[in-house]
C-alpha positions, 0 to 999 in steps of 0.5 A: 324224842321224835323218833321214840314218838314215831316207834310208839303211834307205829306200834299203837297202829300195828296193834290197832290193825292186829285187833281189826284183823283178829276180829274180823277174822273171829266174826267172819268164821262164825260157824253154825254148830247144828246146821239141821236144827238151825234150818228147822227153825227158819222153816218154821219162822217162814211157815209162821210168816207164810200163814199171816201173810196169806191171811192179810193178803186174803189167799185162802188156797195159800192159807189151805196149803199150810195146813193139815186136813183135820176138822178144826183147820177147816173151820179156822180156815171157814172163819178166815173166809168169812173174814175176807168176805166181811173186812176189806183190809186186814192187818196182822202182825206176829210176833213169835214168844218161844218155840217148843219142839218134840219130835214132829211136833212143833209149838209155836207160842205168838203174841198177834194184834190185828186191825180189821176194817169193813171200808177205807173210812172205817176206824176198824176193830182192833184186837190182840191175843196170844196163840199156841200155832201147832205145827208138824212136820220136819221138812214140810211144817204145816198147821195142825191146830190152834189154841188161845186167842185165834187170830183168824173169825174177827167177824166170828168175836164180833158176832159174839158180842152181838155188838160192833167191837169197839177200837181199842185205845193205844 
């Protein structure tokens, strides 16, 4: 009987390993079925990145290196100035929807929420939106329009509403 008990956890065990290595090996195999479009997309998220980045970190000339010389840019990137200049500490978070691509093309549909504030003692404005970034390009992806809820002019939404917006409630 011992020896029947033996045979049975050895071949309990040899299964177990014969799974183990099967899986690893299937996981560690993982191959990437269309490499080019896959680099697109991680261009892409790392563009997305690189523009809320560079507009929590106040750097308009790394802001202005993302984005197409068109007229609309140059006035969100104006508005974002005027937000550097007006709020102390901005906070953005992005968080991509859905990617639409055609040709150069690119959509990028994200949903934003931010906190602007004047000084450290300061509760800050709140605001969330939904955007459409238009991006072009291939190999270089740079900003060529926005649509939507435009993250960047919270001093511009405040002036508009003639009042100081109010915080919004969690």
């Amino acid at each position: 009987m011992t020896t029947t008990r033996s045979v049975t956890r050895m071949s309990g065990i040899g299964i177990l390993l014969v799974v183990l290595l099967l899986a690893g090996a299937g996981c560690s195999g993982k191959t990437i079925q269309y490499p080019e479009d896959h680099e697109r997309y991680l261009r892409i998220d790392k563009a997305v990145e690189a523009l809320r980045e560079a507009y929590v970190k106040k750097d308009a000339s790394a802001m202005a290196a993302l984005m197409m010389p068109t007229e609309s840019v140059e006035r969100l990137q104006r508005e974002a100035e005027n937000d550097f200049e007006s709020f102390q500490d901005i906070a953005l978070e992005f968080r991509i929807e859905r990617i639409m691509i055609e040709s150069d093309d690119i959509d990028v549909y994200v949903h934003w929420q931010g906190l602007w504030k004047k000084d450290p003692d300061d509760s800050g404005i709140r605001q969330r939106g939904h955007s459409r970034l238009q991006w072009v390009g291939t190999k270089s992806i740079l900003l060529q329009g926005v649509q939507g809820d435009i993250p960047f002019g919270a001093k511009a939404r405040q002036a508009l509403t003639g009042r100081p917006a109010q915080p919004l409630t969690k």
